[in-house]
N, C-alpha and C positions, 0 to 999 in steps of 0.2 A: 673495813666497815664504813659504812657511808655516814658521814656526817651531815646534821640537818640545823640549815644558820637561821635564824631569823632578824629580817630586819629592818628597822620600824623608824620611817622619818615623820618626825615630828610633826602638829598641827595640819591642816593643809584644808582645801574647799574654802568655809566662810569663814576659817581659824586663820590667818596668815600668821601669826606667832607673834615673835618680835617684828618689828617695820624701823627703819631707821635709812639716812645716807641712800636712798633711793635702791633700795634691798628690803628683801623678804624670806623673812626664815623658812619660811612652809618651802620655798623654791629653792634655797640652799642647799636646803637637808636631802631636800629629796636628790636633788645631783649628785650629793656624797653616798646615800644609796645605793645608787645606780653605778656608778663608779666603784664600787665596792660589790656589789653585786657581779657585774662583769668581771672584775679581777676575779675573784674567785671563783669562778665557774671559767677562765681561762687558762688559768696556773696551778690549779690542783686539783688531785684526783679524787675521786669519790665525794663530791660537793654537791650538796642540793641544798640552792637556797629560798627562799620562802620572804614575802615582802607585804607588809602590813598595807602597803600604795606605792602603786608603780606612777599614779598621775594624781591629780590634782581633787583629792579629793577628803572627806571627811570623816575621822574614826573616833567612836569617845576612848578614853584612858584605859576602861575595861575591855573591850570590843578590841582592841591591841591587845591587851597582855590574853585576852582570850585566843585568839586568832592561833597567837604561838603554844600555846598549851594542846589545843586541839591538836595543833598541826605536829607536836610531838617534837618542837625542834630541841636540841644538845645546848643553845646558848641563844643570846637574844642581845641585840644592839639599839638603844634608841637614839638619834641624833637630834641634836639640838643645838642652836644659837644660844648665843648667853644675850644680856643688857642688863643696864642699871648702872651705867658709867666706867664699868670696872674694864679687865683687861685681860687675857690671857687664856687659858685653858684648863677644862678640870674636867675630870669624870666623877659619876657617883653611883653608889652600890645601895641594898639597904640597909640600915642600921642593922649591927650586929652582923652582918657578914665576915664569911668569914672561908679560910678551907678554898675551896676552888671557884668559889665567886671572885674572893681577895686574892687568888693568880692570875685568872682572866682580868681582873680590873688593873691589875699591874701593867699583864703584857700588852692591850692594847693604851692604857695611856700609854708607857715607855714608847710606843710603836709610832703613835700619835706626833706627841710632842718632837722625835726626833725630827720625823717630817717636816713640820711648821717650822723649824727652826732654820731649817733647810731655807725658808725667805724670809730669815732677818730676825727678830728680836722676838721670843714669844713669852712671857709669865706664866711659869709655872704654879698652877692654882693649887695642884694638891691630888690626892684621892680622898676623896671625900665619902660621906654617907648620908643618905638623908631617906625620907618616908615620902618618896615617890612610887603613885599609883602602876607605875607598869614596870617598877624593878621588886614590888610589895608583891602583886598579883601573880606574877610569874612563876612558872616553877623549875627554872631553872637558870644556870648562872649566868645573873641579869647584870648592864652595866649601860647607863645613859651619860654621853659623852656633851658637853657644852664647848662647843667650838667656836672660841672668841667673842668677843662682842659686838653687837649689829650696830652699836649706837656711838662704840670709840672710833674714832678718825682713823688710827694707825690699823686696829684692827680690821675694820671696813674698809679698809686700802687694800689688805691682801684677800677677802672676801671677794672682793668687784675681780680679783683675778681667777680667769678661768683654770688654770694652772694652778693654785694654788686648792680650789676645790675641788678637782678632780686627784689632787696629790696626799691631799686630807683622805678621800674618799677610800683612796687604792690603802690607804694605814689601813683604817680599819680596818680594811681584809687582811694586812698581812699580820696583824695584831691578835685576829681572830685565828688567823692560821695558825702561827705561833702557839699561842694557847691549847688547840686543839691537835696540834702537834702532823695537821696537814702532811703529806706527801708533794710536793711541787712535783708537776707534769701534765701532760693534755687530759681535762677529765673523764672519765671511763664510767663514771656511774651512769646506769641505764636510765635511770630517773633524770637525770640530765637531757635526754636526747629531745630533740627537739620535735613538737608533734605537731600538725599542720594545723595552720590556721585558718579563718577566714580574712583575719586583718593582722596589723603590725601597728606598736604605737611606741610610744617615747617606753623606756625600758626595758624592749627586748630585746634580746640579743640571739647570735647565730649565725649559721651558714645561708638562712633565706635571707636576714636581713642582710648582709653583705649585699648577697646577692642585688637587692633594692634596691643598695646604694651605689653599685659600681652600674647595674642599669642608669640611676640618674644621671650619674657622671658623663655618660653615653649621651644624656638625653639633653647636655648641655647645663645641666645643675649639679656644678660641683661643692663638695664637699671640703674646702682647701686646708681645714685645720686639722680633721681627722683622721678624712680619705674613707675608704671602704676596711672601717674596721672592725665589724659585724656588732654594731654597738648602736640602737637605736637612740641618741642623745638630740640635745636641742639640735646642731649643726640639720643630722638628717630631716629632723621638725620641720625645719625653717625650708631646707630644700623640697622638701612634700608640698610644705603650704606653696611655695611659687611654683611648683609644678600643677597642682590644683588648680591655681589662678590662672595660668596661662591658657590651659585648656578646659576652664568652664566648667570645673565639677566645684563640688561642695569642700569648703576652705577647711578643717579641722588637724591639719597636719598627721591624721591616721590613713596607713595605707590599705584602706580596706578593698571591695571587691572591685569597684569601681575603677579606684584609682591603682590599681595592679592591673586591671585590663585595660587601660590607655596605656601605663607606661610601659607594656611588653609590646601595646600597638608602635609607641614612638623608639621603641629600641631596633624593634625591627627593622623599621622606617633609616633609622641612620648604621645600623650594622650591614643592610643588603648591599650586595656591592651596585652602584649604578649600572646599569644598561644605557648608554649612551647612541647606540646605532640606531639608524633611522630603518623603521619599514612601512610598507605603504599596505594596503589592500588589494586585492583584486577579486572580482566575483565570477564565477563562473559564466559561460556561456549564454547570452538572451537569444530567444529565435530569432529575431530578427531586428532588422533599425526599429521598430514600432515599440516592439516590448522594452528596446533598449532605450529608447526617449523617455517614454511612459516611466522609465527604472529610474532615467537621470531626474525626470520633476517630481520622484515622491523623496530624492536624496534631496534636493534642492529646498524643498515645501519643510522636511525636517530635520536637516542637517545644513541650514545655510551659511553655517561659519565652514563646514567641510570644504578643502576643496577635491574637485574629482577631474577626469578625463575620461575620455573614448580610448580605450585601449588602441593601439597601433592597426592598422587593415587598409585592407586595399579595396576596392572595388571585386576586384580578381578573387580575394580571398577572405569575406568581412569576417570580422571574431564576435563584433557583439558584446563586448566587456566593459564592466567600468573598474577604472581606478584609481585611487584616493590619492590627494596629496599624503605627507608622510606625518609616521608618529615616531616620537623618540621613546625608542626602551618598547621591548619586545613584549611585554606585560600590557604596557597600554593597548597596541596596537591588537591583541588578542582579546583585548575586553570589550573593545568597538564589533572585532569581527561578532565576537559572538553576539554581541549587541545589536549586528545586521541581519545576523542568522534567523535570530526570535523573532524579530521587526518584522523582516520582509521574508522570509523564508529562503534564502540568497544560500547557492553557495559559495562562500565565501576564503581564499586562501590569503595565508600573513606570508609576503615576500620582503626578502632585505632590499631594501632600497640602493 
């Protein structure tokens, strides 16, 4: 049976959340998301997950816990920063929870905590309860997780590590697995399958975005930290925005139609094998030296970087020919020809040099 996750990062658009130690909770969360998202649409089967904001934008308290009601999901995750000087980590349910809210909030703190601790010292805050709007409004078993503090030193030290939020992120999924008692394996839900786009942005993941990313790779924007791991994250962002800038399109780190039809133009460009051999032109037969001078000054008048010749003859036996110094690569050398065809109405033949 397919399971349906929902999962909801915190603040985001003109909300940054908490700010502290040159960090932002709206940015955080959403990484742990997305991280969490990915795992579990890569490690288990029949997974369909569901995401309150995939980018940087703005949801009120109800507008979240509605989102997931509609959408019918089995459980719901919201992520959040903590502040206010303190330390460590906590989840909370709502009051009076109880039954299979209070196992889900078990198995993903347990799941949680173990992780963080994995880099070094972490306070354990508790499971908690409190009468927050999008574990209230929910209708089903809700649990909003505070992942350190933005504004403690020690805390903000493993925050600023990418590693560390991406290892946060992967808990929740398997906290959420856990609970929901998941299958590990490649996912098989149909609802899964990936459906064509017109664009690609930070959040998506897949066999296209792979795709994207081992093109860039190609295109000389590598990716060194994650490689082609069909995960649309900042690294791929950052390489889209310099491939945009390089070649003059519009800077927004999404790969929309635009910039999927330059980077399959630049993939091609360095995956063709070179043609390195040299070939020259020759044109067919002029009547006579008149037509063939008259031939040399209209090549001359518009092609004065060309160079050309009087094909080889004798008195005894004149040919009346002209032919081109050379082109390298058997492509160029066919786009001139036919470029003399139109011109002049020439017949025109491509010889190896």
């Amino acid at each position: 049976m397919t399971k349906r996750i929902w999962l909801d990062a915190g603040h985001g658009g003109h909300d940054p959340g908490a700010v502290a130690n040159g960090l932002q909770e709206k940015k955080l969360v959403l990484d742990m998301v997305l991280y969490a998202k990915r795992y579990l649409e890569a490690n288990y089967k029949g997974v369909v997950v569901g995401l309150t904001r995939s980018t940087d934008v703005f949801y009120s308290l109800s507008q979240r816990a509605r989102k997931a009601n509609d959408w019918k999901a089995d459980v719901f995750v919201s992520a959040h920063i903590n502040a206010g000087g303190g330390t460590g980590f906590e989840t909370f349910a709502f009051p009076g929870a109880k039954g299979e809210t209070r196992r889900f909030q078990q198995a993903l703190h347990d799941e949680i905590l173990t992780t963080m601790r994995a880099f070094g010292q972490v306070t354990d805050r508790g499971l908690k309860q409190k009468n927050l709007a999008v574990v209230r409004e929910t209708r089903m078993p809700a649990v909003l997780t505070e992942n350190l503090f933005i504004d403690t030193k020690q805390d903000a030290a493993k925050l600023k590590d990418n590693d560390f939020v991406k290892a946060v992120g992967e808990a929740h999924a398997r906290g959420i697995a856990k609970y929901l008692g998941l299958q590990e394996g490649e996912n098989d839900n149909p609802a899964y399958e990936p459906k064509p786009k017109a664009y690609y942005e930070k959040g998506d993941s897949g066999p296209k975005v792979k795709e994207i990313q081992q093109k860039l790779i190609k295109a000389g924007f590598p990716l060194p930290k994650y490689g082609a791991d069909g995960h649309y994250g900042d690294e791929t962002v950052a390489a889209v925005e310099s491939f945009q800038k390089k070649y003059g399109l519009a800077v927004d780190g999404i790969a929309g139609k635009n910039t999927l039809a330059k980077l399959e133009e630049v993939y091609k460009e360095v995956t063709t094998p070179k043609d390195t051999r040299k070939y020259r032109l020759m044109t067919g037969a002029f009547p006579n030296a008149e037509a063939l001078t008259e031939a040399l000054e209209r090549l001359k008048k518009d092609y004065g970087w060309l160079t050309y010749e009087k094909a080889d003859s004798t008195d005894l036996n004149p040919t009346y020919r002209i032919v081109t110094g050379t082109f390298t690569g058997k492509d160029t050398a066919e786009k001139f020809a036919e470029e003399f065809r139109k011109e002049y109405g020439w017949t025109i033949y491509v010889k190896e040099a």
